[in-house]
BAFI-3210 file (N, C-alpha, C; in Angstrom, 3 decimals, decimal comma, padded with zeros to 6 digits):
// residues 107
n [1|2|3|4|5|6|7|8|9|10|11|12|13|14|15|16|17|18|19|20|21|22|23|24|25|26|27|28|29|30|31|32|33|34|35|36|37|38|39|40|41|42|43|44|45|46|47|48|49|50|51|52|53|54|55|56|57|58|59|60|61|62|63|64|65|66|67|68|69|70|71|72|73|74|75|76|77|78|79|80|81|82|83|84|85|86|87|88|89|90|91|92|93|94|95|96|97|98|99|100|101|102|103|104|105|106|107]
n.u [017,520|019,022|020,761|021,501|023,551|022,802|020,321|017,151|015,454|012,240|009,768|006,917|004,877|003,031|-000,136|000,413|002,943|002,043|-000,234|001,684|002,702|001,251|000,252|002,627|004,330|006,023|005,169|002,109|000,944|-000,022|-001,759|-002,832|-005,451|-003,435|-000,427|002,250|005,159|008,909|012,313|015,210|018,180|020,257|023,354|023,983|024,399|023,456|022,207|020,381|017,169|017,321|019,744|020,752|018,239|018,873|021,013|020,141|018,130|018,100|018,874|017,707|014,444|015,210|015,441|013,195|011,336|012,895|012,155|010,141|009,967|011,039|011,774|013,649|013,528|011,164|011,154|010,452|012,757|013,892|015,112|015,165|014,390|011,781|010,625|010,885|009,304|006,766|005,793|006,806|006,037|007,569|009,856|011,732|014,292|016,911|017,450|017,353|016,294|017,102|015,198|015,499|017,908|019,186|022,294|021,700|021,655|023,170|021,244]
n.v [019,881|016,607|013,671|010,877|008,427|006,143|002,495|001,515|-000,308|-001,101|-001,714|-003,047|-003,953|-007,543|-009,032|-011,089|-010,415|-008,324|-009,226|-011,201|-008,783|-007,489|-009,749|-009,750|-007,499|-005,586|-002,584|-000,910|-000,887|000,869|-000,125|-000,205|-000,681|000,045|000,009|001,741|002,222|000,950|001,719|000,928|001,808|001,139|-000,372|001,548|000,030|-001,915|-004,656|-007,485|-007,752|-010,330|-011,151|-008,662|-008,582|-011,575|-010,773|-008,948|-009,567|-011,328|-008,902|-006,902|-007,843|-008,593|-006,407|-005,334|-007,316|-006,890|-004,160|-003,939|-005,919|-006,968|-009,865|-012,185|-014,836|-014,923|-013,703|-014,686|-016,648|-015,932|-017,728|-017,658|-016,622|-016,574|-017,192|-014,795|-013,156|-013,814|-012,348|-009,402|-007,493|-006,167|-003,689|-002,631|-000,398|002,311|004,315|007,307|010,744|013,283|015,726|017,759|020,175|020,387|018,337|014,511|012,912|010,633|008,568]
n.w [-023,401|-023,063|-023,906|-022,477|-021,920|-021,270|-021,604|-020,924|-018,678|-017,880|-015,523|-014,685|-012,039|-012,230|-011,749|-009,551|-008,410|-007,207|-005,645|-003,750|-002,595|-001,321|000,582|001,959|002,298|004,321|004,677|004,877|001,455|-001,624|-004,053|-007,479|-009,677|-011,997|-011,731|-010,915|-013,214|-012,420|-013,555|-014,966|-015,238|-017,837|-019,645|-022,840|-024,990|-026,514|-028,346|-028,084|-026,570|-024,573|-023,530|-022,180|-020,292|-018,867|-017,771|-016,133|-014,565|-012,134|-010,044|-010,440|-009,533|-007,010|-005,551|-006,011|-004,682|-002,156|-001,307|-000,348|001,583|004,181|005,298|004,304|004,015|003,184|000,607|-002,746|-004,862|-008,051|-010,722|-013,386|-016,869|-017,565|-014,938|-013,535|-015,962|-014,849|-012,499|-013,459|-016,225|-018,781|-020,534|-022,693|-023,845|-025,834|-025,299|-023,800|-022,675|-020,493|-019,494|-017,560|-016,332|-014,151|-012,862|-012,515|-009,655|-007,284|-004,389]
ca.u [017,384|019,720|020,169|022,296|024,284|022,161|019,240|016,699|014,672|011,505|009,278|005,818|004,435|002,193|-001,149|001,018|003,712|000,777|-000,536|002,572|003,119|-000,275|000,141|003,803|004,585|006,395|004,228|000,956|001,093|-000,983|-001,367|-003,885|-005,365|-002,574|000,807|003,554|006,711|010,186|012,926|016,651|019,146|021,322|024,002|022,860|024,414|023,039|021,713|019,559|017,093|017,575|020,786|020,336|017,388|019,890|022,290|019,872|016,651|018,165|019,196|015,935|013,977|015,485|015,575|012,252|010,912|013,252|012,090|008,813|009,583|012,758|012,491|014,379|013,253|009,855|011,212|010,917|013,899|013,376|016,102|015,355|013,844|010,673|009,644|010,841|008,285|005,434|005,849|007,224|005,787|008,974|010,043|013,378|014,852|018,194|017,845|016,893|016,411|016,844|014,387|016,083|019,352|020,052|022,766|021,778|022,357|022,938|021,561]
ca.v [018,448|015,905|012,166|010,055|007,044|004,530|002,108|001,438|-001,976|-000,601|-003,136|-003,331|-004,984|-008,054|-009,698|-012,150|-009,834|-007,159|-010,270|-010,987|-007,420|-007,402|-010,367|-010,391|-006,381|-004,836|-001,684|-000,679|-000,064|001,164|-000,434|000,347|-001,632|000,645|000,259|002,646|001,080|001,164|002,425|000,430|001,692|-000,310|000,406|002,050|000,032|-003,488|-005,449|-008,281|-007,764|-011,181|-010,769|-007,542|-009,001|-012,385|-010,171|-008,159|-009,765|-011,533|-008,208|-006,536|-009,018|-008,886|-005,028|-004,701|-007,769|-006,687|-002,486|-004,129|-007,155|-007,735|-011,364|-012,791|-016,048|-015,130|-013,682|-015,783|-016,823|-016,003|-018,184|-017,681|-015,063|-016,544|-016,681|-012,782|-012,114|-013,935|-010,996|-008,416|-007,219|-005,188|-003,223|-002,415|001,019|002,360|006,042|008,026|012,201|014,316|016,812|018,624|021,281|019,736|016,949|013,278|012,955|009,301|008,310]
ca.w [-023,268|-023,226|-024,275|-021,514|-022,159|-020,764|-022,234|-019,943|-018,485|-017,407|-015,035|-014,129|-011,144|-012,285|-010,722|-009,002|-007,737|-006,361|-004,496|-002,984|-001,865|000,025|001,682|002,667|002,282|005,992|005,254|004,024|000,061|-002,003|-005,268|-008,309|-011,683|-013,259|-011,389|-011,581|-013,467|-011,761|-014,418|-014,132|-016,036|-018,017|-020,803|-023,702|-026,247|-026,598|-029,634|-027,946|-024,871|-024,192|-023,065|-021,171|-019,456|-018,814|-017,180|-014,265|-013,747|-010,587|-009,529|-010,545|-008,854|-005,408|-005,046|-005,908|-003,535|-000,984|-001,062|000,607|002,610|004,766|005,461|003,339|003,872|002,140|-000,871|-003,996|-005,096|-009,013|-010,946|-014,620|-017,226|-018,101|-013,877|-013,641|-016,260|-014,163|-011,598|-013,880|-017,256|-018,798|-021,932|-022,717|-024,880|-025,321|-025,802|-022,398|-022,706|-019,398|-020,058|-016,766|-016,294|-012,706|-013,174|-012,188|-008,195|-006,272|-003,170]
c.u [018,686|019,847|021,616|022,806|023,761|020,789|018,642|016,205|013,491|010,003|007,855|005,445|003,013|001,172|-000,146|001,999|003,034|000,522|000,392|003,283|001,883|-000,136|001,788|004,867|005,109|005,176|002,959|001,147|000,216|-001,114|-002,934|-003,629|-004,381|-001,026|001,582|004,641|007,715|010,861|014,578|017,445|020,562|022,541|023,435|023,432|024,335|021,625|020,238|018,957|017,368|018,503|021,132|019,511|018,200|020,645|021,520|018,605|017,006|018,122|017,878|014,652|013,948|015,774|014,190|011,430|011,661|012,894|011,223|009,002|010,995|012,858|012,268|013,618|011,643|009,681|011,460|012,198|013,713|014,604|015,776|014,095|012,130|010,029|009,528|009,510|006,943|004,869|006,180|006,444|007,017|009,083|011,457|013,665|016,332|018,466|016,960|017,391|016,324|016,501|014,688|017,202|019,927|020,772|021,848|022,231|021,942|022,485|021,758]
c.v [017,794|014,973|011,920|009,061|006,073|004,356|001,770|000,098|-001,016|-001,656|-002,745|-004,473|-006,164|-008,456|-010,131|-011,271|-008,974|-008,320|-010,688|-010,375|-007,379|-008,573|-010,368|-008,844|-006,099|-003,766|-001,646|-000,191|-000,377|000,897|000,081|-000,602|-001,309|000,771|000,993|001,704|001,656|001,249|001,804|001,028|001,356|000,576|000,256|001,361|-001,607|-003,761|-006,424|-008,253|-009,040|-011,364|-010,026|-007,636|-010,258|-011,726|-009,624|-008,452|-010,414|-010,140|-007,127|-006,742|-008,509|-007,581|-004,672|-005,966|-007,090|-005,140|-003,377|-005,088|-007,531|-008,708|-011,897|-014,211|-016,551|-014,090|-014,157|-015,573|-016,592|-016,584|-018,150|-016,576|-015,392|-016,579|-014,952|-012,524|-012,902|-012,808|-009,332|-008,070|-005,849|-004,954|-002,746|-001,414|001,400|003,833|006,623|009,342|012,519|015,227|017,717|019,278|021,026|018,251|015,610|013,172|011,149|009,253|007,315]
c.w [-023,708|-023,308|-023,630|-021,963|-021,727|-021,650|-021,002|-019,700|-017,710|-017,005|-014,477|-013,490|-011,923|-011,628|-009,354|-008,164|-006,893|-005,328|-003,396|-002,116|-000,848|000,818|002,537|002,866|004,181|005,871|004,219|002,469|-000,548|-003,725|-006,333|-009,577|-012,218|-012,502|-012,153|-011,790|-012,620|-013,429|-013,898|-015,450|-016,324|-019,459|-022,250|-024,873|-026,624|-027,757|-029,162|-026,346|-024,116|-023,020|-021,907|-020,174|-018,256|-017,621|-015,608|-013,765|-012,320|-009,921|-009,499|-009,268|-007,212|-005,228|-004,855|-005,059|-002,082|-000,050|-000,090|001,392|003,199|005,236|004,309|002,816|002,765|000,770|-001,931|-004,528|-006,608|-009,757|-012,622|-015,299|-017,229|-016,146|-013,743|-014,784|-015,866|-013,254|-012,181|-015,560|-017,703|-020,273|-021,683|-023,814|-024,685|-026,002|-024,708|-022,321|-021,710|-019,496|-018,956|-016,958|-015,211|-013,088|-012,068|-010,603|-007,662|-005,302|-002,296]
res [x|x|x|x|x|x|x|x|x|x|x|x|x|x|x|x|x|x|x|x|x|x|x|x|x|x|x|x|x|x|x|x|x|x|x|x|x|x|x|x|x|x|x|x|x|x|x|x|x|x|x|x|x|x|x|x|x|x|x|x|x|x|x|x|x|x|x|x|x|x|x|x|x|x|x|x|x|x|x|x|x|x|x|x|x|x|x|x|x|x|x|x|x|x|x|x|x|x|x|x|x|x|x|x|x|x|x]
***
């Protein structure tokens, strides 16, 4: 095992964002009482989530409306932290173990 250089932002879909995905989703998805979180990682050496949150919830936001819905025109525009967490429920850490032996691959 190994511990990576990054802290993480880790996001769960809310009511409100699930609703949004069912009515305005391109394909069929399949959601549950217990959504799976998405996992962003961020750098691992920050003091205040505030900040850290500050910095990528636009970017957050509009990756994870845009995986499911490509017009644009009907993805909320989210312009500050406290709407991101109407749609998002999120926790934030800054110590992330790769419990694998295969490096890290992009795609």
């Amino acid at each position: 095992m190994k511990t990576v250089n990054r802290g993480f932002i880790s996001i769960t879909p809310t009511p409100l964002f699930i609703a949004w995905a069912l009515k305005n989703s391109d394909e069929e998805q399949f959601f549950t009482n217990n959504p799976e979180p998405s996992i962003y990682l961020v750098e691992d050496d920050f003091w205040e989530d505030s900040k850290v949150i500050e910095k990528y919830y636009k970017k957050i936001s509009q990756q994870e409306f845009s995986s499911l819905c490509s017009k644009n025109e009907i993805i909320p525009i989210i312009s500050s932290e406290e709407e991101f967490s109407l749609y998002f429920d999120l926790s934030l850490g800054t110590i992330v173990h790769d419990l694998l032996k295969e490096n890290i691959e992009r795609e």
